[in-house]
C-alpha positions as CSV (number, residue, x, y, z in Angstrom):
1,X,9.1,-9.2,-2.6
2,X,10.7,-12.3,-1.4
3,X,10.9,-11.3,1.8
4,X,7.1,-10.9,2.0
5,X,6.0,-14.3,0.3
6,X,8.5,-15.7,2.3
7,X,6.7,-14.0,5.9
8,X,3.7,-15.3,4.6
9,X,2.2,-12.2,3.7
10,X,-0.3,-11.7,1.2
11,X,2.2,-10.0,-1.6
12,X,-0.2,-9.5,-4.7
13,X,2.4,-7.9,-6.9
14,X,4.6,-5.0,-8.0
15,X,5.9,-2.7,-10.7
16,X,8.3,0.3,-11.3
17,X,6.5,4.0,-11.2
18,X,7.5,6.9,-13.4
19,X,9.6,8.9,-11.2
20,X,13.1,7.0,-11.4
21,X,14.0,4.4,-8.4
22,X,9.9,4.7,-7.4
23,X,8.6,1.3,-7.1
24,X,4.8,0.6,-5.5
25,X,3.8,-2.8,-4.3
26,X,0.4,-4.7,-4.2
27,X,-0.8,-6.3,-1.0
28,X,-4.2,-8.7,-1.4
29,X,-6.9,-9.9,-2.2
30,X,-7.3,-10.1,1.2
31,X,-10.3,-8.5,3.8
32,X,-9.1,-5.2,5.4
33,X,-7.9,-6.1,9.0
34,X,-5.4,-8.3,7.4
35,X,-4.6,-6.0,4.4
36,X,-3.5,-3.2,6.8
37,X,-1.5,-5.9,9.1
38,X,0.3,-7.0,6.0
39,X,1.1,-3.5,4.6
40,X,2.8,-2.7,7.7
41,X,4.7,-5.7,8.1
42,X,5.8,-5.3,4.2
43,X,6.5,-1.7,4.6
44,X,8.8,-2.9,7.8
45,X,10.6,-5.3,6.1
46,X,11.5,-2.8,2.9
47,X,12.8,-0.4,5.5
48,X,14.7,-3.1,7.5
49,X,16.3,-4.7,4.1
50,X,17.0,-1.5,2.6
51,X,18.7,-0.5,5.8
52,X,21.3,-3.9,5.0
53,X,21.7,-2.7,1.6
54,X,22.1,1.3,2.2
55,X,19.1,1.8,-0.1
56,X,16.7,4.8,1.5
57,X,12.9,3.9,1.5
58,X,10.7,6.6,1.6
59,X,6.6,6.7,1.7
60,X,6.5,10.3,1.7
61,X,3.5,11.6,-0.5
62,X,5.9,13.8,-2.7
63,X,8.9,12.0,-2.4
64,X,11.2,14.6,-5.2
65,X,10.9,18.0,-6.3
66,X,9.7,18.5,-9.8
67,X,6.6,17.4,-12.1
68,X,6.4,13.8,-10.8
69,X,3.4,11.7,-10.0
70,X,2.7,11.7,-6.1
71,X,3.2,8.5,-4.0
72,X,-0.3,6.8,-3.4
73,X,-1.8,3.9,-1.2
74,X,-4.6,2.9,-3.8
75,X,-7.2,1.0,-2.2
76,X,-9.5,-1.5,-4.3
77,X,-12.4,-2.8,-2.2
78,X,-15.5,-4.3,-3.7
79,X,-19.1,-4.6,-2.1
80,X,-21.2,-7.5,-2.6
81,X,-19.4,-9.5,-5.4
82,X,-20.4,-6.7,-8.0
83,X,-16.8,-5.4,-8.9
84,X,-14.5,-3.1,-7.3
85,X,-13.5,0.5,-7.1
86,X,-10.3,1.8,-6.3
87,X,-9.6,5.1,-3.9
88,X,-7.1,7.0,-5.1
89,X,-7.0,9.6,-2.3
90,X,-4.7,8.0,0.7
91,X,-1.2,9.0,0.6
92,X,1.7,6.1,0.4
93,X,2.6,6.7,3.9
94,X,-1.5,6.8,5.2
95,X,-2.5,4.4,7.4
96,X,-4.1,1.6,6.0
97,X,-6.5,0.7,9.2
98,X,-7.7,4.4,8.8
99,X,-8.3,4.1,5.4
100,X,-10.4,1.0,6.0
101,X,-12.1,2.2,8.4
102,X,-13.3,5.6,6.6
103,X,-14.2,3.6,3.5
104,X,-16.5,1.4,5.8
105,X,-17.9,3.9,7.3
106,X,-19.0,5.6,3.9
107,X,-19.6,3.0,1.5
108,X,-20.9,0.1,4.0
109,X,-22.0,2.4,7.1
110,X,-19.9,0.3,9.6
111,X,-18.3,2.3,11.7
């Protein structure tokens, strides 16, 4: 978290998950060019700092066996100051300038 405040980045948040040692983080409120530049630099420096520290990082969809929650890249965009909605679909390891482009494309139709 540090890490990313400290690379300027527009670090919104985090929280533990359910499945034990899962952790998600929040990138925002920021438009979507520079919401998917951010994630990836974020998701770079977890990898590089859990390299230091021997911690594996993982974005994997279903990162454990068993009856845990999957891993998710939950988008919230909003449309004309009326609120957001959140996607649920992408995977944690999607990538986020694909994602933004597809919800353009169907909510906005930007392609």
């Amino acid at each position: 978290m540090q890490a990313s405040v400290d690379a300027g980045l527009a670090f919104a948040g985090a929280n533990w998950e359910v499945m034990p040692g899962q952790a998600e983080f929040q990138i925002g409120a920021v438009d979507g060019l520079t919401a998917s530049d951010h994630i990836w630099l974020a998701r770079w420096l977890l990898q590089r700092i859990g390299e230091d520290h021997r911690v594996a990082v993982t974005f994997d969809a279903k990162p454990a066996k068993g009856d845990w929650n999957g891993a998710g890249m939950h988008t919230n965009f909003s449309t004309n100051g009326s609120g957001y909605l959140e996607d649920r679909r992408p995977n944690a390891n999607a990538d986020p300038y694909a994602v933004a482009a597809r919800l353009l494309a169907m909510v906005c139709g930007i392609d």
